[in-house]
N, C-alpha and C positions, 0 to 999 in steps of 0.2 A: 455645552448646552446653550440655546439662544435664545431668548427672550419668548420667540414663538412657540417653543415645545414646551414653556413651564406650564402651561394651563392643561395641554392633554396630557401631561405629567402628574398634574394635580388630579384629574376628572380621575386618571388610571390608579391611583394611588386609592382614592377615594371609594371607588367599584371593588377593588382589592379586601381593601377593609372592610367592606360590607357584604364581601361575601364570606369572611374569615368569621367575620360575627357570624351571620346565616349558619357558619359552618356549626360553629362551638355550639349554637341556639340548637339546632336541629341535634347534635349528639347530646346535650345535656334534655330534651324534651326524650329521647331514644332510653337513656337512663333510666330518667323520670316515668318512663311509663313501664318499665320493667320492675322497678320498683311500686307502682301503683296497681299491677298486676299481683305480686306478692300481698300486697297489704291487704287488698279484698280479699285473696286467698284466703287470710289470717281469722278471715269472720266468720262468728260466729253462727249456726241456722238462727234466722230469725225467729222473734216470738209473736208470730201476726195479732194474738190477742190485743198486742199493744200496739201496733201500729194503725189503729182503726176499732170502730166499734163494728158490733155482729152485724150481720146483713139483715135481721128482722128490724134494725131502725130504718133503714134506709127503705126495706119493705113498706113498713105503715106510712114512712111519710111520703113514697109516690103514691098509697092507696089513700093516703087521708087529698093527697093535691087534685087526682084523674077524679074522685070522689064528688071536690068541688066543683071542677072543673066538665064533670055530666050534669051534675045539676044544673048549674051558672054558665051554660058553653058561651055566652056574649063576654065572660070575663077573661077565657082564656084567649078570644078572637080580637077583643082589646089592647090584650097585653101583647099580640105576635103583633098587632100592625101598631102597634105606638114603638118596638123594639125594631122591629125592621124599618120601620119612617123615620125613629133614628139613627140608625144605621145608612141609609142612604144618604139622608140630611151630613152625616158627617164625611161620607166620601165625598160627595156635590162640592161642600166646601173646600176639602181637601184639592180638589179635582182646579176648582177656582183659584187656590193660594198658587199652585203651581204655576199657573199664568200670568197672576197679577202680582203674585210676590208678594202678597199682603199675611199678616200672623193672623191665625185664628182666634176666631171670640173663645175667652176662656169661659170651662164650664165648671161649677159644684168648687167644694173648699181647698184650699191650698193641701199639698201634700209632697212635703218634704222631698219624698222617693222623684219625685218629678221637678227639683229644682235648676238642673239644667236648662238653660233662656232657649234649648233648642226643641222643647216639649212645646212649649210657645211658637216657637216663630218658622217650624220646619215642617213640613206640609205628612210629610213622610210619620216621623213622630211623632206629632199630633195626633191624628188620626190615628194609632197604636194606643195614643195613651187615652182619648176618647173613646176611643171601644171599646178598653180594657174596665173603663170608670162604668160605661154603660154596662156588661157581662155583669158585673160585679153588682151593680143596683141590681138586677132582674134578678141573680141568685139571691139576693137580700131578700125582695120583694116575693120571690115563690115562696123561700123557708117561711115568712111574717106570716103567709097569708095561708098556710096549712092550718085550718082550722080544727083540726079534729084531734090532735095532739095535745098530750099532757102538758103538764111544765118542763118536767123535765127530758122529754123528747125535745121538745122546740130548744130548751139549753144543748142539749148536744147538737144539735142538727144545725143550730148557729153557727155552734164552735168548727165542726168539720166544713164546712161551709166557708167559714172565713179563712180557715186553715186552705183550703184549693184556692180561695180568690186573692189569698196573699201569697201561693205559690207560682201561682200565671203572673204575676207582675211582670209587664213587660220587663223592668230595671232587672228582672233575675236572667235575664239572656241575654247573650253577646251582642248579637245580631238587632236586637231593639233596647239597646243602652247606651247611649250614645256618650255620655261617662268613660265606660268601659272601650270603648270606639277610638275615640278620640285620645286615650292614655297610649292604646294597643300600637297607634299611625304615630303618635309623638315619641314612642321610646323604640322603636323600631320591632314592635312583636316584643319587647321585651318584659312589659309589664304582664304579657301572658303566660312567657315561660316562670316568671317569679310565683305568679299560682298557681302555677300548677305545682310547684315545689313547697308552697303552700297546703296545696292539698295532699298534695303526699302526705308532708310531715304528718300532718292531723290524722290522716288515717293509721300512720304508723303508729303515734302515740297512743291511738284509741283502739288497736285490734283489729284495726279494719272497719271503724262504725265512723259515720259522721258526725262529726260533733266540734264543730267550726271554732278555732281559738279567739277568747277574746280580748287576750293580752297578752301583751310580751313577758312570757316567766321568764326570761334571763333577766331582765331588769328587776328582778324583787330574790330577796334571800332573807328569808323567817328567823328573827333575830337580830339582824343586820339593817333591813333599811322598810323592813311589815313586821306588826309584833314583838317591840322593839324595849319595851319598858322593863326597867328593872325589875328581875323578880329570882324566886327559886321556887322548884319543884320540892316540895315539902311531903309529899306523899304519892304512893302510887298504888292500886290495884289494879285487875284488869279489867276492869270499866274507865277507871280516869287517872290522869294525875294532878293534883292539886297544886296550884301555881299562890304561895303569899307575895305580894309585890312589896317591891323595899318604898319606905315610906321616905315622904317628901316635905314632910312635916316635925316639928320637934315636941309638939304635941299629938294626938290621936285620940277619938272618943272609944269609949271603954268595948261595944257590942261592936263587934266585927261585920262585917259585912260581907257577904257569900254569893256572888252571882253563877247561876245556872246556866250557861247560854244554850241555845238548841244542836243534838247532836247529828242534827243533816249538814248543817254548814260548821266549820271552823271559829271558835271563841275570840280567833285575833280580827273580826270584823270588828270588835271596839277597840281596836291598837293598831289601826292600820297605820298611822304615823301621827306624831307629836302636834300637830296642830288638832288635831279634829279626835285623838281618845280620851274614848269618853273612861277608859281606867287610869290615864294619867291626869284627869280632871279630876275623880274619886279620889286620889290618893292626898292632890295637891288641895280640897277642901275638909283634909285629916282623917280617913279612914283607914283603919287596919282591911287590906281588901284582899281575899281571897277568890280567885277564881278556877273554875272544874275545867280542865279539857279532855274531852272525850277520847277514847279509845276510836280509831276505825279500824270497822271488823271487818275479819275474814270469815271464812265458810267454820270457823273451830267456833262462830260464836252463834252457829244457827240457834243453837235451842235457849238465847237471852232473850228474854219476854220485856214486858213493863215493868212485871216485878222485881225481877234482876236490875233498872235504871234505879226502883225506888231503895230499894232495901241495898243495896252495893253499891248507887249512886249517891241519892238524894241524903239519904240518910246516914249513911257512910262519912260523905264530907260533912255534913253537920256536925257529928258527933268528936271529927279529928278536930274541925275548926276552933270547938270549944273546947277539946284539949289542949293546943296549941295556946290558947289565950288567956284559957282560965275563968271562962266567962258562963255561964248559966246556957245564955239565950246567944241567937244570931238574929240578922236581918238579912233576909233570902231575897234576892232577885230572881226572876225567871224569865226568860226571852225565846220566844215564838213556843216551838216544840217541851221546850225548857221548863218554860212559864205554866205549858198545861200539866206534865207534870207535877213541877212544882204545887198545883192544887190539888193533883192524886197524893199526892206525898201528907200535903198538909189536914187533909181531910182522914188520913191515916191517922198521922198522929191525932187527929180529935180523937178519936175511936180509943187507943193508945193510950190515952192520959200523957203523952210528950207534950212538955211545951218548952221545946227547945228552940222555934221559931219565934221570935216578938214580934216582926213584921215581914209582910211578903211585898214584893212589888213585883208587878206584871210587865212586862216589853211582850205588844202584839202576841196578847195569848190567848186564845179559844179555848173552851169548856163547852160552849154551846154550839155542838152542830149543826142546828138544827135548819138551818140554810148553807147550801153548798156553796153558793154563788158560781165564781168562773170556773169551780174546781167540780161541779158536774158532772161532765163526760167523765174524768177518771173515777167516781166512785161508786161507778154502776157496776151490778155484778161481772159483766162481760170482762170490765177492765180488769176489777177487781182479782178476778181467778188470774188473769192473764200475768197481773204480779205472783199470787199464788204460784205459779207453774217456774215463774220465776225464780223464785226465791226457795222454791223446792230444787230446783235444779242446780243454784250455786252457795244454797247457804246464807245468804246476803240478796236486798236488793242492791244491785250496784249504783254505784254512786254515778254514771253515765245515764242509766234509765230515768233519775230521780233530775239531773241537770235538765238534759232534755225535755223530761213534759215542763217542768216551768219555764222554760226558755221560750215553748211552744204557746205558753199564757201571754207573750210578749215575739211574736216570729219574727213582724217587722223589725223592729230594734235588737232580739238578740240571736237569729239565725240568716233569715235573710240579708240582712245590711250588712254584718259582719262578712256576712260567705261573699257577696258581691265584692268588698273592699278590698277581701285577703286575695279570691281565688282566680277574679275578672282582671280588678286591679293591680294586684299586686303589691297591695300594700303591706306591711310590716302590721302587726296588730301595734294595739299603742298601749304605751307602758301608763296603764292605768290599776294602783292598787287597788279601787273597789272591785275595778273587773277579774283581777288577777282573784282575790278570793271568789269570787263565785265561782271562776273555773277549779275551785280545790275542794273538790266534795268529799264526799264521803257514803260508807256505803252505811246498810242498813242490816242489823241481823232480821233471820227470816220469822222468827216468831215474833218481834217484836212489829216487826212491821204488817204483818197480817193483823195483831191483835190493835194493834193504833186505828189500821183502817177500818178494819171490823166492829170494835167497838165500840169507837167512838166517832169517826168520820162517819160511817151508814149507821150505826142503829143510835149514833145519837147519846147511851145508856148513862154516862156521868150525867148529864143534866137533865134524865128523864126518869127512868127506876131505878138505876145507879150501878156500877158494875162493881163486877165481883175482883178484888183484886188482895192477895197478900193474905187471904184466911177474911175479909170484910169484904161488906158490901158499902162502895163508896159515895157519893153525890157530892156536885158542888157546894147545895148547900151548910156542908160540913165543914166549908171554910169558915173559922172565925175569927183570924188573927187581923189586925188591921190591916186595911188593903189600900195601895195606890196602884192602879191602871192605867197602862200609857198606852193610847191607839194610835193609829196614822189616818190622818182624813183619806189619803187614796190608796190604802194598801188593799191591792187585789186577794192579798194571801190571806191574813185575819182581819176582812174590813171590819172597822170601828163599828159600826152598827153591829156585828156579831158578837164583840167582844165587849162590847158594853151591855149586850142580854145576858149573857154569861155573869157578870160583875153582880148587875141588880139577883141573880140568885144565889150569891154566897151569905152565909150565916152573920157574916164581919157586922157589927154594928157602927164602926167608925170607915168607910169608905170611900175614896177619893178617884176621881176620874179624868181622865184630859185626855183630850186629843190635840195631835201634834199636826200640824199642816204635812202636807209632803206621803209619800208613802212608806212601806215595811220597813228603808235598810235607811234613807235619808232622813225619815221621819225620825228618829231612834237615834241615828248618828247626828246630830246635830250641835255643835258647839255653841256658847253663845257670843264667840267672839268674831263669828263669822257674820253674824246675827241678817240670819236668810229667812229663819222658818219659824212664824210666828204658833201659838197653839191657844184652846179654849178649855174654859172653864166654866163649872156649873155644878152646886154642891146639892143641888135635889136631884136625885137618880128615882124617882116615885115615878114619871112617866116615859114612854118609849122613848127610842134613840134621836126621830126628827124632835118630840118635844123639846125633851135636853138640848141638841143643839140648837133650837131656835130661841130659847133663854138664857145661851151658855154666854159668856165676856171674852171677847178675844184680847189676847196678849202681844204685843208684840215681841220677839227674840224666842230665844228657846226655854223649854217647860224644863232644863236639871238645875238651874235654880230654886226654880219652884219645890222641885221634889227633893233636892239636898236639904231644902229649909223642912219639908215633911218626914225625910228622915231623921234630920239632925236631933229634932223633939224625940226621937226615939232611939237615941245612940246611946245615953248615957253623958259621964262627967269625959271631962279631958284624964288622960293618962299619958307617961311618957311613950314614945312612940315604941315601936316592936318590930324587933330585926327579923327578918326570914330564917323561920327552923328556930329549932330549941335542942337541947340534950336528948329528948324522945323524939324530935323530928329533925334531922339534919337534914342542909340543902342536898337532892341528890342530883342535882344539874341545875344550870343557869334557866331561867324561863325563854322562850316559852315550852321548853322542856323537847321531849322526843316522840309523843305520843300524835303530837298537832304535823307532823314532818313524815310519819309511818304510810307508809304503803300500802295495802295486803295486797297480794298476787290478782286479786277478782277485782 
């Protein structure tokens, strides 16, 4: 061979290999869609109740808009030519860049989804992401301006409203994502055959439903390297198993300590790993510490109500905890779901003459419905039945229904941006343990979950004539044991303003409050060695929530010091510490036991 045939030697070599690729790519995409074909098969008939609210919202709010819009016709002849004047105004200039090569004037706030320099400076994409900024103002500006609408019409009609304008995001399609573009030409089409193998998977994994991953589960193993603290399964029925964790101390205060966590999510979100849990923190500032993890149910546990968590939960582990220790009283924690219980419970035992609880502390818990906030749209009757129909048909609401609408409280960050990364991109999800437990739900039995939203999401009834629960009729105000309340300045789910209405009507005469910077899961998890998220304080709770905070003292680092020092007055003396299990409770598995790991079929 001579000098002169190596290069079309190379070029042929080169076309060879790239059509060998092409080859593989095109039978692995051929696969891939035979498999993607199966997986939709696999799906379920949808539940339309839940995918949308009834057409009489959508009725009143074009008769409440055409309404205004006969009366006022200058406002709606305003709004078409200031929308189409911008609209030309943005081609014009578009029209101009292409000639002169210059970036267009940026318009309105930064926004992330748009931080490729080619949204900027591309005449093409510009003008996509300018018109998509403009659509999106004028759907703002029609929903704001429907005058005739309730509160809670305008709250839903927001919410579906934002839900379309962050679904047209230019960034969610191929063809105007220039992200997604530019990955597609640099990896030879290969970054699109990886999502699509991406989406496969997720559909496989889920039945056939969408429900976009948001971490790498090969990288976490429950036990191993998430929820990782020493402990033993010391008990079990079929509501919970009760995990003692081995102490880390050579002393311990005497009253044990029992955290409730909520049983929509998983209890190892405080043992996600050794820096940041907040149970190997409790253990290492000397607490005997017991924590519940929940059973998830299958269809066998449809007819477990509230009363079933209180009386075979709540009270259950109370009652073994202080066999195990030998101790009179506990000190109860309760977090989110957990937390509200834990007040049904507590307002129980007042009724009861139990004073098996000395103290309670709350992690983001509501008692007082009485504002829905973002959580609106889902707890209008339309949604409502639409779970109803649900949870009649499989026993359970599933733990995919229950992911999905809060993912949908947050679509930018946890459905769109992830589905763009995994399924345009190509990317691997990232081995992130906070994400990985949110993707580990759990489901819901069906009476229980009708009577949580019934009861007490819509009508309100613990913090207003009180419901009827266990043979009593309950109120918050029946709490009286001391209380400490931890809120999150931005938690969408129990905002602090809610849960600090709730707090000022419990019976407690000694009551303590804080809010913690951050929101639901960071506000909560917070260590103080990471010392990120500062919180406030204010020991007069006599007036509303902006009073309180506008007198409250900010702290800087994190509030479990604070509250360790408000427990510890309430632990009791030092005693020698306390090995997991006893002669009436042996270990029956290492923590975090088998119950956090279970499956059911639904």
């Amino acid at each position: 061979m001579t000098t002169e045939d190596a290069p079309g030697d190379a070029t042929g070599a080169a076309q060879e290999a790239n059509l060998d690729k092409m080859t593989a790519n095109l039978a692995r995409v051929e696969e891939l869609s035979q498999r993607l074909i199966q997986a939709l098969s696999s799906r379920k008939p949808p539940n339309t109740q839940l995918n949308g609210p009834d057409a009489e919202l959508f009725t009143r709010a074009a008769t409440s808009y055409w309404s205004e819009m006969m009366q006022n016709p200058a406002r709606l002849f305003e709004a078409q030519v200031e929308y189409w004047g911008q609209s030309v105004k943005h081609f014009m200039e578009a029209q101009q860049a292409l000639v002169g090569g210059e970036p267009q004037e940026e318009d309105g706030p930064e926004d992330r989804r748009f931080s490729n320099p080619l949204w900027k400076t591309h005449p093409y994409f510009n003008l996509v992401k300018r018109q998509y900024q403009l659509n999106a103002e004028a759907i703002r500006k029609a929903v704001e301006e429907a005058e005739d609408l309730d509160d809670k019409d305008r709250r839903r009609l927001n919410y579906f409203a934002r839900q379309i304008v962050d679904m047209l995001s230019p960034t969610n399609f191929l063809g105007t994502n220039p992200d997604a573009l530019e990955k597609a030409v640099a990896t030879e089409g290969e970054s699109l055959v990886r999502g699509l193998e991406n989406l496969v998977a997720d559909l496989e994994a889920n039945d056939g439903e969408m429900l976009v991953r948001l971490a790498d589960d090969s990288a976490f193993e429950l036990g191993r390297n998430v929820g990782a603290s020493e402990g033993s399964v010391v008990y079990r029925n079929r509501m919970f198993e009760l995990i003692q964790y081995a102490p880390t101390t050579d002393e311990v205060h005497a009253t044990p300590l029992l955290i409730f966590p909520p049983w929509i999510n998983k209890f190892y979100i405080m043992d996600l790993k050794p820096e940041n849990s907040l149970i190997k923190w409790i253990t290492e500032q000397g607490y005997t510490l017991f924590v519940v993890s929940w059973v998830n149910p299958g269809p066998e546990y449809r007819d477990v109500g509230m009363d079933t968590y209180v009386e075979e939960g709540f009270l259950e582990a109370i009652r073994v905890v202080r066999e195990i220790t030998g101790q009179k009283q506990v000190n109860a924690v309760g977090y989110c779901i957990g937390g509200t219980t834990l007040n049904l419970t507590l307002a129980l035992m007042k009724h009861r003459g139990d004073k098996s609880v000395k103290s309670a502390t709350f992690f983001t818990a509501l008692t007082d419905f009485g504002d829905q906030g973002e959580f609106t749209p889902f707890l209008q009757d339309d949604f409502v039945e639409g779970i109803e129909a649900e949870v009649e048909e499989f026993g359970v609401l599933r733990s995919f229904i229950m992911s999905r609408t809060m993912s949908f409280l947050r679509s930018k960050d946890l459905i769109y941006g992830p589905a763009v990364r995994s399924y345009m991109m190509g990317e691997t999800p990232p081995a992130f343990d906070l994400l990985f437990w949110n993707g580990d739900g759990t489901n819901l039995p069906a009476r229980m979950t009708m009577e949580y939203l019934r009861w007490l999401c819509q009508q309100n009834r613990f913090a207003t004539e009180g419901v009827e629960l266990c043979g009593e009729r309950l109120h918050v105000g029946d709490v009286e044991v001391p209380v400490c309340a931890v809120s999150c300045e931005t938690d969408h789910i129990a905002p602090w303003k809610d849960c600090y209405r709730g707090v000022q009507q419990m019976g407690a005469k000694q009551k303590t409050f804080i809010v913690s910077q951050s929101g639901h899961i960071a506000g909560i998890i917070n260590p103080p060695s990471k010392k990120k998220y500062g919180h406030y304080t204010n020991t007069s709770l006599s007036g509303d929530a902006s009073a309180w905070m506008e007198k409250a003292k900010f702290h800087e680092g994190s509030w479990w010091p604070r509250w360790e020092k408000w427990l510890r007055r309430r632990s009791g003396k030092m005693v020698p510490a306390r090995i997991p299990g006893d002669s009436g409770y042996p270990e029956l598995c290492p923590a975090p036991g088998t119950y956090v790991v279970n499956k059911p079929s639904v």
